[in-house]
C-alpha positions in Angstrom: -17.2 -2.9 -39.2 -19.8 -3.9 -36.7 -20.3 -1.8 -33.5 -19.3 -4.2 -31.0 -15.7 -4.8 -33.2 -15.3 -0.6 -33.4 -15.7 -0.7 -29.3 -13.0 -3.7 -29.3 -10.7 -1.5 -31.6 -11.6 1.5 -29.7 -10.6 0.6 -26.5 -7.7 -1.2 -27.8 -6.4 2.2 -29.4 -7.0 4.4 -27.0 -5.2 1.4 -24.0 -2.2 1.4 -27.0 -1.8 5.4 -26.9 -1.9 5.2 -23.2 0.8 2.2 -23.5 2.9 3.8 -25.5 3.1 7.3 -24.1 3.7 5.7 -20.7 6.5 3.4 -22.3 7.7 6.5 -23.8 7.7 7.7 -20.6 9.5 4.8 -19.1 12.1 4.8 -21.3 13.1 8.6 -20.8 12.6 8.1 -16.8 15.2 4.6 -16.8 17.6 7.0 -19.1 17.4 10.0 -16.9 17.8 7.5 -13.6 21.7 5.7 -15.4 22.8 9.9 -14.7 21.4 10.0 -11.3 22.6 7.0 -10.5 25.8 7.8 -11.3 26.1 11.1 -9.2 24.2 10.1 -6.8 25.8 6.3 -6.1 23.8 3.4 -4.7 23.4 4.9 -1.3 22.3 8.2 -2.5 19.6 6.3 -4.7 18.3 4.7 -1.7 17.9 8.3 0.2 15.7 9.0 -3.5 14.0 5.8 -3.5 12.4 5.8 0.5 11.9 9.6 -0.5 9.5 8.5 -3.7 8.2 5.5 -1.8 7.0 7.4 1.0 5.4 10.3 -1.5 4.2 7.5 -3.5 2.2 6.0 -0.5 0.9 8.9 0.9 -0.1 10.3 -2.7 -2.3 7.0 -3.0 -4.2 8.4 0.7 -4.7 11.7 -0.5 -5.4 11.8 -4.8 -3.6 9.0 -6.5 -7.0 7.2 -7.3 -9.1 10.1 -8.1 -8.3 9.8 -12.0 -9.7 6.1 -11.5 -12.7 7.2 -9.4 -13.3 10.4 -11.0 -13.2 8.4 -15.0 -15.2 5.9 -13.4 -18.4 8.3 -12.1 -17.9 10.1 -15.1 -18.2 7.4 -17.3 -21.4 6.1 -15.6 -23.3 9.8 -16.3 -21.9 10.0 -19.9 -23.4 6.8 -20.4 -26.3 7.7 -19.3 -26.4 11.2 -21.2 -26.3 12.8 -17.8 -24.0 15.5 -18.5 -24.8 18.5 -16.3 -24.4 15.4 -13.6 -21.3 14.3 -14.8 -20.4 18.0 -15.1 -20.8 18.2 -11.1 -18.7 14.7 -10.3 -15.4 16.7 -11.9 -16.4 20.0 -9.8 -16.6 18.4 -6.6 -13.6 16.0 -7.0 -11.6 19.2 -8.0 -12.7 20.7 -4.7 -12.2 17.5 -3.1 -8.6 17.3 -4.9 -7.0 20.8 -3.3 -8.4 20.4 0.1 -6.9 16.6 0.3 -3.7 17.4 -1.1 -3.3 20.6 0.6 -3.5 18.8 4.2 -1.5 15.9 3.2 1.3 17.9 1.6 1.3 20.2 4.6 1.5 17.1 7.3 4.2 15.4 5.0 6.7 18.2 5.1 6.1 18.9 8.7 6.2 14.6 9.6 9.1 14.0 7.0 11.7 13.6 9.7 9.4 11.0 11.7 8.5 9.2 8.5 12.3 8.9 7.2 13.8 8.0 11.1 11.2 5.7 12.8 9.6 4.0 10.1 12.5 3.7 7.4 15.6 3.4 9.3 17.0 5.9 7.0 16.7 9.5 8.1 18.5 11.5 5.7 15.8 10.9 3.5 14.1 13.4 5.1 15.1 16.5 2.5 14.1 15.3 -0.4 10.7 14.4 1.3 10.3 17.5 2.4 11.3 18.8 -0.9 8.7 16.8 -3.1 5.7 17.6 -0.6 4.3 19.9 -3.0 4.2 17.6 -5.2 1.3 15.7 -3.7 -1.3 19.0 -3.7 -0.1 19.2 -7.6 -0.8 15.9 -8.4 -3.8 15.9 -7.0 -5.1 18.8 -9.4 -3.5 17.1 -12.4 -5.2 13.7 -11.5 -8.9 14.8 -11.4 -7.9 16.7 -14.7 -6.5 12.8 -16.4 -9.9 11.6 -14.8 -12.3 13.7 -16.8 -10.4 13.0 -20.6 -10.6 9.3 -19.3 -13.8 9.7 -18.1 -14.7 10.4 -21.9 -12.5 7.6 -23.0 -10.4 10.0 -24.7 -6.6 9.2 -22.9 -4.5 11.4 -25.6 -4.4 14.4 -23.3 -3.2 11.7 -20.2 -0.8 10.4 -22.7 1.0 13.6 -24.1 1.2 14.9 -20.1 2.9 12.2 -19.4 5.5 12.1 -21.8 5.9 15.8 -21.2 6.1 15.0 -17.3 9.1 12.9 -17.5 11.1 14.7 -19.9 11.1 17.8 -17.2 11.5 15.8 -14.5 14.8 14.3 -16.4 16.3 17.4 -17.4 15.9 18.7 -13.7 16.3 15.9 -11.9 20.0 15.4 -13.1 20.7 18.8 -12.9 19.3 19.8 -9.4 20.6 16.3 -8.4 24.0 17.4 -9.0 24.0 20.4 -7.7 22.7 19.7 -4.6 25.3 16.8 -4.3 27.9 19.1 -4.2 26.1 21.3 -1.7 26.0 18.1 0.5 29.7 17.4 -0.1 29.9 21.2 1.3 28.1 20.0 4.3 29.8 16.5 5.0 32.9 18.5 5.3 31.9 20.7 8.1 29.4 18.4 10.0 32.0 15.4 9.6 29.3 13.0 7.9 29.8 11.7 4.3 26.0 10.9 3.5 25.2 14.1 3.6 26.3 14.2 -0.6 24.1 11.4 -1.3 21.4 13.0 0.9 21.2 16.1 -0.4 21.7 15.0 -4.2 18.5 12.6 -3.7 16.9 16.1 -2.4 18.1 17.7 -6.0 16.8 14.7 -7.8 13.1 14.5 -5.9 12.7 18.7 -7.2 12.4 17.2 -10.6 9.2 15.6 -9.4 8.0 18.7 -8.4 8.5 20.9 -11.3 7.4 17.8 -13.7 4.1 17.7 -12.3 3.8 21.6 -12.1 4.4 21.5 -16.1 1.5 18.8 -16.4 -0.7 20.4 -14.6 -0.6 23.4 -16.6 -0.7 21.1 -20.0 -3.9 19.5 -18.2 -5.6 22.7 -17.2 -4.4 23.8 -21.1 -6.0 20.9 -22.7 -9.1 21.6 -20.1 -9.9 25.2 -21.6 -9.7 24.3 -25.3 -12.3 21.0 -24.9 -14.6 23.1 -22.4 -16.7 24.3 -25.3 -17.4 20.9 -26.4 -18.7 19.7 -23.4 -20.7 23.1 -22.4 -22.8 22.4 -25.5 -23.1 18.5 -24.4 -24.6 20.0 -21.0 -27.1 22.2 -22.7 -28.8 19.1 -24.7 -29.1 17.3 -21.8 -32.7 16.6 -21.4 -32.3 13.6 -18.3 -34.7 14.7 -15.5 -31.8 13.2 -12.8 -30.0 16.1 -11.0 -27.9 15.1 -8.6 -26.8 17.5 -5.4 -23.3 17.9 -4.3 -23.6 16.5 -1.2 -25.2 13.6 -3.1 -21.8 13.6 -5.2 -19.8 13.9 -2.3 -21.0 10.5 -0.6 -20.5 8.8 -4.0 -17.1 9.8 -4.4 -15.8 8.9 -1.0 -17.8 5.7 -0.9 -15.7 4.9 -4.3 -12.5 6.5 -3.4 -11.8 4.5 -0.1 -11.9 1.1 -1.7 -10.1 2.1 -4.2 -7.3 3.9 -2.0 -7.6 1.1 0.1 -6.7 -1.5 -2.1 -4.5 0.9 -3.7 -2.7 1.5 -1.0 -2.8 -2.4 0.7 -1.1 -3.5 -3.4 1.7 -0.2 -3.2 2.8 -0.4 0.5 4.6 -3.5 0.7 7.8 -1.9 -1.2 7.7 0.5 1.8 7.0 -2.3 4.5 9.6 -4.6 2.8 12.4 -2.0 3.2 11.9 -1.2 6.5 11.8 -5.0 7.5 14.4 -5.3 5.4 16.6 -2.8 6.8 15.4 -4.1 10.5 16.5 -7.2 9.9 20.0 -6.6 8.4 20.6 -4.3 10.8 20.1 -6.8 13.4 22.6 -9.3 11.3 25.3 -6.6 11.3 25.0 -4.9 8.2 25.8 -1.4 8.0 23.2 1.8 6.9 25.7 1.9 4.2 26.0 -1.9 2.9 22.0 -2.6 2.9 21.1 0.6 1.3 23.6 -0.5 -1.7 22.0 -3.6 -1.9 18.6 -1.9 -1.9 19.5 0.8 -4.2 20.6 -1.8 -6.7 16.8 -3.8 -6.6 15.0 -0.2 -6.9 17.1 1.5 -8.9 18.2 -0.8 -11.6 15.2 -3.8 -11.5 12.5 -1.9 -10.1 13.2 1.0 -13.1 13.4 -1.8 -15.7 10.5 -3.2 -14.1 8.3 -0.3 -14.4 9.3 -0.1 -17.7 7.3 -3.9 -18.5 4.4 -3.0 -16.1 3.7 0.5 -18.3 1.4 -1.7 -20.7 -1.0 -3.2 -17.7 -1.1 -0.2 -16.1 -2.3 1.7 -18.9 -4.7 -0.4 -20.3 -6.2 -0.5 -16.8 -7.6 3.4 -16.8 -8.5 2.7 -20.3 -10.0 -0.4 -19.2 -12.2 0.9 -16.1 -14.5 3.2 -18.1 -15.0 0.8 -20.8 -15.9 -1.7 -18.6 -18.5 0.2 -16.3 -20.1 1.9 -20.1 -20.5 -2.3 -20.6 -21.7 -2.8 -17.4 -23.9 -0.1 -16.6 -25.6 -1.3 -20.2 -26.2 -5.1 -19.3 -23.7 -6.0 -21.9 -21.9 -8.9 -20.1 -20.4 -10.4 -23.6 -19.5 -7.2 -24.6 -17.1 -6.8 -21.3 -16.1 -10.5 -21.1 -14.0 -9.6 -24.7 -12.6 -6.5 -23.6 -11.4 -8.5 -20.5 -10.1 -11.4 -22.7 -8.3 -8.7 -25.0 -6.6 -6.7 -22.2 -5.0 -9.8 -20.2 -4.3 -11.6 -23.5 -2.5 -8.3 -25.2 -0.9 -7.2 -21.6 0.9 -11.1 -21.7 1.8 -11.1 -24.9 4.1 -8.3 -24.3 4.8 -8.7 -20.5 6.0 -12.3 -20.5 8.7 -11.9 -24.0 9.8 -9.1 -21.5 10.4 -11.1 -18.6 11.9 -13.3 -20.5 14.5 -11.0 -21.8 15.3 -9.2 -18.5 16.3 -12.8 -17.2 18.4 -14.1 -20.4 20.1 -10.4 -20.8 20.1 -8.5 -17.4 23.6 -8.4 -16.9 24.2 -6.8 -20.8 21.1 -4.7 -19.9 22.4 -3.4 -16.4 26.5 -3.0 -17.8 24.6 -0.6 -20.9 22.7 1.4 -19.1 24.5 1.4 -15.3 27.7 1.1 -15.8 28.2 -0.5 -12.4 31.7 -0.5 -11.3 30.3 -3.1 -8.8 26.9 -5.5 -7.7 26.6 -6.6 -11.3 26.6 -10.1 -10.4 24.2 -9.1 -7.8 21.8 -7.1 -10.3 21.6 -10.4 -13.0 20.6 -12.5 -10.2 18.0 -10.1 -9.8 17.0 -10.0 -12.6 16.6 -13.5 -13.0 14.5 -14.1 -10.0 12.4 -11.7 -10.6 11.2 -13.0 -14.1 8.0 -14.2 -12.8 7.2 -11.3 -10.5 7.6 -9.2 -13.8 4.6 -11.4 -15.1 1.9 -11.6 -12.1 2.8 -8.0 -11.2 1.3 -7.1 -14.9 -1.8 -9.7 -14.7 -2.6 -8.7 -11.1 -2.5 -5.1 -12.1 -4.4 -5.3 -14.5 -7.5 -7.8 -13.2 -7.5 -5.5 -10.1 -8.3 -2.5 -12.6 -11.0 -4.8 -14.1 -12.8 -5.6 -11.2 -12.9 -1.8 -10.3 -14.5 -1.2 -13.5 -17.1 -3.9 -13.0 -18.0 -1.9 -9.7 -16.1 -4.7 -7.5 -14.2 -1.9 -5.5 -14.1 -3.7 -1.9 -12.8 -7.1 -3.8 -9.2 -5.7 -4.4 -8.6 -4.5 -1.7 -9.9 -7.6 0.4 -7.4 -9.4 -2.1 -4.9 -7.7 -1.1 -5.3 -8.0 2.1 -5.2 -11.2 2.2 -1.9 -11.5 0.0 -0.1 -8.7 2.0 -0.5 -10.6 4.9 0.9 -13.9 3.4 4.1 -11.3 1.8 4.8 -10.1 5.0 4.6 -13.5 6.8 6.7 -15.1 4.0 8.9 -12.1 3.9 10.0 -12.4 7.4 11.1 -16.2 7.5 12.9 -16.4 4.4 15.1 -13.2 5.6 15.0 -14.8 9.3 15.4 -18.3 8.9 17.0 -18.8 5.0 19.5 -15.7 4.9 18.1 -15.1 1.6 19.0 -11.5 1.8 17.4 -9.2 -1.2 16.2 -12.6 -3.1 13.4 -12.7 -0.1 11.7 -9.6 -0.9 11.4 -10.7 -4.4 10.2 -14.1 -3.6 7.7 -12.6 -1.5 6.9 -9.9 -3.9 6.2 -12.9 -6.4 4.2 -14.7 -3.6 2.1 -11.6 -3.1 1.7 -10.8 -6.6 0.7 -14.6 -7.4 -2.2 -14.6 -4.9 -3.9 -11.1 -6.0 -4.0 -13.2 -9.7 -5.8 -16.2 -8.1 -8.2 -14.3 -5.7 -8.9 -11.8 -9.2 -9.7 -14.4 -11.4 -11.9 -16.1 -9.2 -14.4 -12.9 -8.2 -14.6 -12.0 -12.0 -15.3 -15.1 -13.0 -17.8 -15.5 -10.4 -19.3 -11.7 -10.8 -19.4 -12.0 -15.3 -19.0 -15.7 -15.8 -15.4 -15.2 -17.3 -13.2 -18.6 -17.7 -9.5 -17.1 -18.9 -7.9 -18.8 -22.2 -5.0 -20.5 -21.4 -3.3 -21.6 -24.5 -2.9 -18.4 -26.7 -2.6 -16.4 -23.8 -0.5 -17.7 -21.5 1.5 -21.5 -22.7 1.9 -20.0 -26.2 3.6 -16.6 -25.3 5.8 -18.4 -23.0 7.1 -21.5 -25.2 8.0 -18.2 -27.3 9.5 -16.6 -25.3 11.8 -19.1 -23.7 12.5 -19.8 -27.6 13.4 -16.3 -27.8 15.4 -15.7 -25.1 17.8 -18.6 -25.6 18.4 -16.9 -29.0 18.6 -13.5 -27.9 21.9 -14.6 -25.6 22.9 -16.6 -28.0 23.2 -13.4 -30.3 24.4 -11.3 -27.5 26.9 -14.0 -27.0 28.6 -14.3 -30.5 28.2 -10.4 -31.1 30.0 -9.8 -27.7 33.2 -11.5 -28.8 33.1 -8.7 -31.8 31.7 -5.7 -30.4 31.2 -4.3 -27.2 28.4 -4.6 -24.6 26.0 -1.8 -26.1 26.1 -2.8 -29.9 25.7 -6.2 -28.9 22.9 -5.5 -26.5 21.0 -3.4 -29.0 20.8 -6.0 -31.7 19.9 -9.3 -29.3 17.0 -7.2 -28.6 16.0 -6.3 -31.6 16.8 -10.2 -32.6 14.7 -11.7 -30.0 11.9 -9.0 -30.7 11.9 -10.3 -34.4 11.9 -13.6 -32.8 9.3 -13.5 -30.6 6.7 -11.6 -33.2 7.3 -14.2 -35.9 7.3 -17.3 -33.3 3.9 -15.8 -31.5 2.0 -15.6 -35.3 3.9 -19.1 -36.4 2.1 -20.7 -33.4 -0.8 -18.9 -33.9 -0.7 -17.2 -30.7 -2.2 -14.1 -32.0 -5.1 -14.1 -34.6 -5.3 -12.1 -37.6 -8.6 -10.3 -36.1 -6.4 -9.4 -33.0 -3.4 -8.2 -35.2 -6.4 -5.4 -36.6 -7.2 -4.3 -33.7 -4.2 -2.6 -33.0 -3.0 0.6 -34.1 -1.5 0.5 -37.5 -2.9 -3.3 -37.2 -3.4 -3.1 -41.3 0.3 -2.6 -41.8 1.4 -5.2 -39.6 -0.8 -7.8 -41.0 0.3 -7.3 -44.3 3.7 -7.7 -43.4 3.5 -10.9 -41.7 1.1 -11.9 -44.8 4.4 -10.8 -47.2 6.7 -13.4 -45.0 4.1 -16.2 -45.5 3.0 -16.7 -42.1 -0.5 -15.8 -42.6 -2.7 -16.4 -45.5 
C-alpha cells in the first residue's frame, strides 16, 4: 500500500475510533436522558437544558477549543520534528488552561443568578449552574490533555475518555437527579412554589457533569504518565536549531484560540439566544413559564439528544481532521488534503443523511421507545420531521468549519458565522412574530443558519485549495437511498406494529432500513470498493457485499 493510501486509511481509522467512541457515547448519554426525563418532567429538563447551555457557552470562552488549538500547534512542530517546541505549546496551554478556567468557573458560580434571570427568563436554573461551575476549570485541564494525543494523531486516549465520561455522568446523573428532586419537593412545600422539584432535580442531574469530567481528567492525566517516556526520548533526538520562547508560544496560542472561540462561540450561541427570544416572545403572546419550557424541553431534550446522536460522526472526524490537514498543509501537499477533505464530507453524508432520513419517517416510534411521553408526541414527530434537513447541514457545516481551521483559515468561520447568525436571528424573529410558527421557527432558522455556514465553507475552501465538492456519490446518491429507505423502514414499522409493540417493531425497521440503506448505497454505486477499505474492518465488509453479488 502506497503512502499517500496508508495516510487516507489512517486518518480514516483514527476519525472512525473517534466516531464510534463518541456514538458510543451518544447512545449511553440519550439512554441516561429517557430516566431523567422521566423524574425530572419537561419543565425540569428545561431548568437542565439553559443550565448546560449556558456552561456550554461559557466553556467555549474559557477552554472548549484548546484541544483544537492545542492538536493544531502541536501538529505543526511534530511535523516539523520540533519536539522540545512542541513539548512547550502543551506546557503553556496547560498553564493557560487552569488560570482560564479558574476565573471563568469562579465568575459563573458567583453570576449564575444574573445569567439564569435576565438573560434566560428562567431563573431557577440558577442551581444547577452553580452546581456544574466546576466543571469548566476541569474541562479545561482534560481538554489540553485530548489536544496533545490529537496533536500526535493518536485519538484512542480521547475516545476511551469519552466513553468512560458519559457512563459516570449517567449513573450519577439519574441518581443525584432524583435525589435532589425530592429535596426540591421538600422545598416547594414550605416556600409554596412547585418548580422548586424540577429545579433542584436539574441541579442533581448537572453534578453528573461534574464528576464525569473529574473521572476523565484523571484517565487523561493516567494515559499522560504512561506515553511520557515515549515522547521524552522524541525530545532528546531533536536536532532542529528552532527554540521557541514561552512568551513566543503564548502570542501563538491566543492569536489561534480567539478565532477559533470566536467562531466557536458565534456557531454554539444561537441555541442560547434562540431560547431567550423564544421565551420573550411567548411570554409576550401569553404563554406561561410553564407551557414554553414544555415545549422547549421537548425540542432539547428528545430532538436535540437524538440529534447529537447524528452530529457525533462530523464532529469527530473534525479533531481528527484538523491535524491531518495542517501535517498536509504545512508540507505543500495540496492533493494530498483535497482527498482527505473529499473523504470526510463524503463519509460524514453517507451516514448523516440515511439518519435524517430515519428520524423523519420513524420519530414518533423513536420518541414513544425511548420517552415514553404521556403527552407532546405529536408535537415531537413534527419535530422531527422538520428538522430532517437541519440534521444534514448541521453535520456538513461542522465539519467544513473544522476543515478550514485545519487549513489555517481560523478568522473564515467565524466571519461565516457571523454572517449566518445574523440572518438566524433576523429570520428567527419574524417567523415567531409575524407567522406564529412557535418551536417550528427556531428550527427553520436553525436550518437557515446552518445552510449558509455550508455555502460560505465551500466557497473559501474551494477558493484557498482549489476544491470543487462531488455531488453525485456524495450527496444525490445517499439521499435517493435514503428516501428509498425510509419509506421501507415505516413500511416495516407499520406491518410489525399491528403484531408487536412499539419497541420490537422499532428495533427491527431500523435494523431493516440500515440493511437497506448499505445494500442500496453499494447497488448505486455510491460507495466504491477503495472507500469500503478504508474503513475499519473494511476487508470484512467488502467481502460480504462481494458474497451478495453486489460487487465483483
Amino acid at each position: 500500500m502506497s503512502q499517500k493510501k496508508r495516510s487516507s486509511k489512517d486518518f480514516l481509522v483514527q476519525g472512525s475510533i473517534l466516531a464510534i467512541a463518541s456514538i458510543i457515547a451518544k447512545i449511553i448519554g440519550m439512554i441516561y436522558r429517557v430516566p431523567l426525563t422521566n423524574i425530572l418532567g419537561d419543565s425540569g429538563n428545561s431548568y437542565y437544558s439553559t443550565a448546560n447551555e449556558i456552561y456550554t457557552i461559557i466553556l467555549m470562552i474559557s477552554s472548549f477549543s484548546l484541544p483544537l488549538a492545542v492538536s493544531r500547534m502541536m501538529a505543526e512542530r511534530i511535523q516539523r520534528g520540533e519536539y522540545r517546541n512542541a513539548n512547550r505549546v502543551f506546557l503553556c496551554a496547560m498553564r493557560f488552561a487552569v488560570m482560564a478556567g479558574a476565573v471563568m468557573a469562579l465568575l459563573t458560580w458567583l453570576l449564575a443568578g444574573v445569567f439564569t434571570k435576565y438573560v434566560m427568563n428562567f431563573e431557577l436554573a440558577k442551581y444547577g449552574l452553580r452546581v456544574i461551575a466546576p466543571a469548566i476549570l476541569i474541562f479545561a485541564i482534560t481538554g489540553t490533555f485530548r489536544g496533545y494525543f490529537q496533536g500526535f494523531g493518536s485519538m484512542e486516549p480521547t475516545a476511551v475518555s469519552q466513553v468512560i465520561e458519559q457512563i459516570v455522568n449517567a449513573i450519577v446523573s439519574v441518581v443525584c437527579a432524583g435525589l435532589m428532586f425530592q429535596y426540591g419537593l421538600r422545598m416547594a412545600a414550605s416556600t409554596g412554589n412547585d418548580m422548586m422539584g424540577p429545579a433542584w432535580g436539574a441541579a442533581g442531574g448537572t453534578f453528573g457533569t461534574v464528576a464525569s469530567v473529574t473521572v476523565a481528567m484523571i484517565f487523561m492525566m493516567i494515559m499522560y504518565v504512561r506515553n511520557r517516556s515515549s515522547f521524552e526520548r522524541k525530545m532528546k533526538n531533536d536536532r532542529s536549531s528552532r527554540r521557541e520562547s514561552s512568551r513566543q508560544i503564548y502570542r501563538i496560542l491566543i492569536a489561534t484560540i480567539l478565532p477559533i472561540v470566536l467562531s466557536t462561540l458565534i456557531y454554539n450561541i444561537s441555541t442560547v439566544i434562540d431560547q431567550g427570544i423564544f421565551n420573550a416572545v411567548l411570554k409576550g403572546q401569553g404563554y406561561s413559564e410553564d407551557q414554553y419550557s414544555v415545549i422547549w424541553g421537548i425540542y432539547t431534550g428528545k430532538f436535540r439528544v437524538l440529534m447529537n446522536v447524528v452530529l457525533s460522526l462530523a464532529s469527530s472526524l473534525g479533531p481528527a481532521i484538523v491535524p491531518s490537514m495542517t501535517a498536509a498543509v504545512s508540507a505543500g501537499n495540496r492533493k494530498e488534503a483535497r482527498e482527505k477533505i473529499s473523504l470526510a464530507i463524503r463519509f460524514t453524508m453517507i451516514f448523516s443523511i440515511p439518519c435524517a432520513f430515519g428520524l423523519a419517517a420513524l420519530g414518533g416510534p423513536v420518541i414513544t421507545m425511548l420517552f415514553h411521553p404521556s403527552s407532546g408526541l405529536p408535537l415531537s414527530i413534527g419535530i422531527m420531521q422538520a428538522g430532517a434537513p437541519m440534521v444534514i447541514l448541521y453535520a456538513l457545516s461542522t465539519l467544513t468549519t473544522a476543515i478550514l481551521q485545519g487549513m489555517g483559515k481560523l478568522k473564515q468561520p467565524m466571519i461565516h458565522n457571523a454572517i449566518a447568525l445574523g440572518v438566524h436571528l433576523l429570520a428567527l424573529v419574524v417567523m415567531l412574530r409575524s407567522f406564529n410558527l412557535n418551536i417550528y421557527a427556531v428550527i427553520l432558522a436553525n436550518t437557515l443558519f446552518a445552510l449558509i455556514v455550508c455555502v460560505l465553507n465551500a466557497f473559501s475552501i474551494g477558493r484557498t485549495i482549489g476544491y470543487r465538492q462531488e455531488v453525485l456519490r456524495t450527496f444525490f446518491i445517499p439521499i435517493v437511498v435514503s428516501a428509498i429507505m425510509a419509506f421501507a423502514a415505516y413500511i416495516v414499522y407499520s406491518v410489525l406494529h399491528l403484531l408487536f409493540g412499539v419497541t420490537i417493531s422499532t428495533i427491527i425497521a431500523i435494523l431493516a432500513g440500515a440493511f437497506i440503506y448499505a445494500v442500496g448505497l453499494v447497488a448505486f454505486r455510491g460507495i466504491t470498493p477503495e472507500e469500503i477499505l478504508s474503513l475499519p474492518k473494511g476487508t470484512v465488509i467488502l467481502r460480504f457485499f462481494t458474497r451478495l453479488g453486489l460487487i465483483r
